[in-house]
Phi, psi and omega in degrees: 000157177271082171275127169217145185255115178256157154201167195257085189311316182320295220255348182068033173257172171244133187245102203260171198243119149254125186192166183260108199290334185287307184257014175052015172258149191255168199187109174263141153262105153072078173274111197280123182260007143302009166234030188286344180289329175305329202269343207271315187301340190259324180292290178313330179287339178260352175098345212263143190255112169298133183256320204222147156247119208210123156265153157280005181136164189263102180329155169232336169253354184213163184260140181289177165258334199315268189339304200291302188297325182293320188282001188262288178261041211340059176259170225243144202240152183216139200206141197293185175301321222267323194279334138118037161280081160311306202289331167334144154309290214262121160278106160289161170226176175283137187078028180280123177260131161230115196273147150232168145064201187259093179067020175269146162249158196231111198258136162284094154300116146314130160206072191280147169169308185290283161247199177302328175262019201259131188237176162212154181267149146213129189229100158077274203210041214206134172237155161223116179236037155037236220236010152304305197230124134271131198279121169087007158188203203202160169301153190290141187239010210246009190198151204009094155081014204291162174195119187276334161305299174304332169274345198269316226277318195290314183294316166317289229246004169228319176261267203326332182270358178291131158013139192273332186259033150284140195279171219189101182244100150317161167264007162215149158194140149276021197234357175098355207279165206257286194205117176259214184215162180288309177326308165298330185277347177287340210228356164207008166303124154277000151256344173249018191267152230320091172243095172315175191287301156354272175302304162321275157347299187292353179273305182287317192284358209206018180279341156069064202243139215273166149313133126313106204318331188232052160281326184325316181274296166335280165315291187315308185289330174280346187291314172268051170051055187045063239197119185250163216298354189270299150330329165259358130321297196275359158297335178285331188289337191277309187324319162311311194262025177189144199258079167268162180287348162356287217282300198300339186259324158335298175277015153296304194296331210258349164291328175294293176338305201275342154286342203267341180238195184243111176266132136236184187285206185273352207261338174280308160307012150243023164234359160265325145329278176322311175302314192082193178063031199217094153333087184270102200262138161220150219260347196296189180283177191273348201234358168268357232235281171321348174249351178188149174199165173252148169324108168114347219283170152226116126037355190232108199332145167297323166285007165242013185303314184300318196277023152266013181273333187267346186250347171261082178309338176275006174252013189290357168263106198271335190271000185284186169243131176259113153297092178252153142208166201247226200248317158248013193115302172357259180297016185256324209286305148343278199316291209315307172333281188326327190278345152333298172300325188265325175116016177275161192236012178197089199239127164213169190270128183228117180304118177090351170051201214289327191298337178294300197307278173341310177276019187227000000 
């Protein structure tokens, strides 16, 4: 087999390479797209037909290549369910295999806790835990969806009990270092080698960590599997001419989604307008927004709803009551999920969104 450990100076992540010299498919783990001709170029030197793209969870400090490599190489890009990346093929879950090459395997973790959605592979004897597990420390727990409690849990009670010489490839280290181990990181990491849960948690809660210089940037761009909006038109037109898991899991999600929330219509959302006392959110893009909005809305896109949400005094009452909407509902239904999830209790949705709205 083919292994390569890449890395990225800007941002210090690391991008692994897997692949079969025999049947020549391939598999990128967290790929930067400001390196996609390296990857495309490496991939060729070598023969190799890319099959997969896998995140470990949706970055914040760097932009993916996945969205660039499928419309490029058509491969298929997986990002977990959890993360709220529609446009992904594949919404992973936990314990999900993803086979390549001849009898190789790719095992799914869950280890949500830096965020809600941060999963890690393990292939043959090798964790890759993207910003969950570090060597000698582990991810900020202070922004989408974090829980300092869920990560010491995940790590303790799933990657600590794995094999003692398994190896353990982070997605970042500042210090250059390469590869630890499960032994080492149980027995001398320093926030968790005998850290009661406590502590931990009390550790992660007081680390006072600066804003990621490109969340901003990031995060959005990465919900759509780092694709800026002219690129994800024609990713829908490639998409179109080809039968990805895209299109069925999307409207899995936002049908799920949409048993979990309170939708109403247009004529009730201007009467609860009317009435006050009500949060109007509206979830669309920053250029959907700029070309028509309803009066008084506020601004926040889906993909950043979360970590903006803590910066937005008028949602700072999780007891208050909320309105979203997108442009049909789709993505509105989804936020109200989210904010649901996050613990606000009187969240609701509007059915057919602004196109609706408009038309009445």
């Amino acid at each position: 087999m083919i292994f390569k450990q890449l890395f990225d100076q800007e941002t210090w992540t690391y991008t692994y390479l897997i692949a079969d010299p025999f049947t020549k498919e391939a598999v990128l783990i967290d790929p930067v797209n400001t390196h996609i001709e390296a990857y495309i170029t490496l991939l060729a030197a070598h023969g190799l037909q890319l099959k997969y793209t896998l995140e470990t969870h949706v970055h914040a400090d760097h932009i993916t290549a996945s969205g660039l490599l499928r419309q490029r190489l058509g491969s298929q890009t997986g990002v977990s369910q959890l993360c709220g990346a529609t446009t992904a093929d594949i919404q992973i879950q936990d314990g999900d295999v993803f086979e390549f090459a001849a009898g190789e395997q790719i095992k799914v973790i869950a280890t949500p806790g830096h965020t809600s959605g941060s999963i890690s592979y393990l292939w043959r004897d090798r964790l890759f835990t993207g910003d969950s597990l570090l060597i000698g420390g582990c991810g900020r727990t202070d922004f989408q969806g974090g829980d300092a409690g869920a990560q010491y849990d995940c790590i303790t009670q799933r990657l600590f009990t794995l094999p003692d010489e398994t190896l353990v490839y982070p997605g970042h280290d500042y210090q250059q270092r390469w590869v630890s181990s499960i032994m080492q990181e149980r027995t001398t990491n320093p926030r968790l080698a005998g850290k009661s849960r406590e502590q931990f948690i009390e550790i992660m809660n007081n680390l006072n960590l600066p804003k990621p210089r490109l969340i901003d940037e990031a995060v959005p761009a990465n919900r759509y599997c780092g694709l800026d909006e002219n690129e994800r038109q024609d990713a829908v037109a490639v998409r179109d001419e080809r039968p990805l898991r895209v299109t069925t899991k999307t409207e899995d999600l936002v049908a799920v989604a949409k048993q979990q929330v309170t939708e109403v219509d247009v004529a009730k959302a201007k009467q609860l307008l009317a009435d006050g006392h009500i949060v109007l959110v509206d979830t669309r893009e920053e250029s959907e927004y700029a070309a028509g909005h309803i009066e008084g809305a506020l601004l926040l896109p889906r993909g950043v709803l979360e970590f903006k949400i803590g910066a937005t005094p008028e949602l700072a009452d999780i007891g208050k009551s909320v309105l979203i909407y997108c442009r049909t509902g789709g993505r509105s239904a989804l936020a109200a999920q989210t904010l649901q999830q996050l613990g606000y209790t009187n969240v609701l949705s509007m059915a057919g969104g602004f196109e609706a709205w408009k038309n009445t």
